[in-house]
Structures are given as C-alpha cells and as structure tokens.
C-alpha positions in Angstrom: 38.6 27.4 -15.1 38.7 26.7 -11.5 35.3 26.1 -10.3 36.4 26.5 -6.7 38.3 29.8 -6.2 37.7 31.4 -3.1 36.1 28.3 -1.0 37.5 26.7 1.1 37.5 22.7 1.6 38.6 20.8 5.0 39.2 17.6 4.2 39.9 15.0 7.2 41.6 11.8 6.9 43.9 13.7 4.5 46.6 11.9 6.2 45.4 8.7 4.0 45.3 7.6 0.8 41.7 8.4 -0.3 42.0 11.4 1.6 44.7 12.7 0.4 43.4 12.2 -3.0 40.5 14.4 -2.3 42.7 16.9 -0.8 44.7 17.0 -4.3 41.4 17.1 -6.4 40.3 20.0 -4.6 43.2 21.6 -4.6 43.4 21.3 -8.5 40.1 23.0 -8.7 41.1 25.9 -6.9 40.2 25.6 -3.5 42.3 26.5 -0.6 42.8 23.1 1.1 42.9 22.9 4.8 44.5 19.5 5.8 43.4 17.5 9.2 44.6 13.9 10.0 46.5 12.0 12.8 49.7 11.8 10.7 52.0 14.5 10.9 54.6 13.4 8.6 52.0 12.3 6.1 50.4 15.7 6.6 53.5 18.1 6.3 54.6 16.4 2.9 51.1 17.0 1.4 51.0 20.6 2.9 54.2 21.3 1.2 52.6 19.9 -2.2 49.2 21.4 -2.3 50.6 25.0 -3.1 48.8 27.6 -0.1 47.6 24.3 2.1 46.8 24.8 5.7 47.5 21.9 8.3 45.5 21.0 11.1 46.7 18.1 12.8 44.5 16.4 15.6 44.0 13.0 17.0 41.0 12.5 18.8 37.6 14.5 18.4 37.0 17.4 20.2 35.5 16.9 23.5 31.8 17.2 22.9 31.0 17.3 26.7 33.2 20.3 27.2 32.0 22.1 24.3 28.6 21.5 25.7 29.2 22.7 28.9 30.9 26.0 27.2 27.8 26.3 24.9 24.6 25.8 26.6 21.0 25.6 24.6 
C-alpha cells in the first residue's frame, strides 16, 4: 500500500543527506516528490532516482519584501 498516492511532498534541503533521505522515504510511499536545494548536481542525480521527481533548485529565500509589496493586506 502506498499511503501517499496522489499528495504531493516538497522537501527542501533535499540536496543533503537527511534531506535526501526524506525525499527517498516519501517517494517510497507514493508521493510525487518535488526536490528544492542549493545543489544542482546533488539535485539532478536524486531527480533521476526518485522515479516522476520534480526539481526546484533555488539559493536564497524568496524576497519577502517584494512579495509584500506585490501582495498587500
């Protein structure tokens, strides 16, 4: 059984090792995995073994100011 079919789980720091390891777990119970970390490399080679992974990769945050700005209370 795969008690996560049809979520989805973004898991940053993936480029890591503990990351990565959570990445794999939820992979293994069915969720479709969306990878985010600083290392591409790292990133790509764990994409290409967590069958339907998407990659994300980012350095910094978002800029919280600007998405303020765009967003107003």
């Amino acid at each position: 059984m795969r008690p996560l079919a049809d979520r989805v789980a973004l898991v940053t720091g993936a480029s890591g090792g503990i990351g990565s390891a959570i990445a794999r777990a939820y992979a293994e119970a069915g969720a479709t995995v969306v990878l985010n970390g600083t290392r591409r490399e790292k990133l790509e080679a764990l994409a290409e073994e967590i069958a339907g992974a998407r990659l994300v990769v980012g350095g910094k945050g978002p800029d919280l100011d600007a998405v303020a700005e765009d967003h107003p209370a």
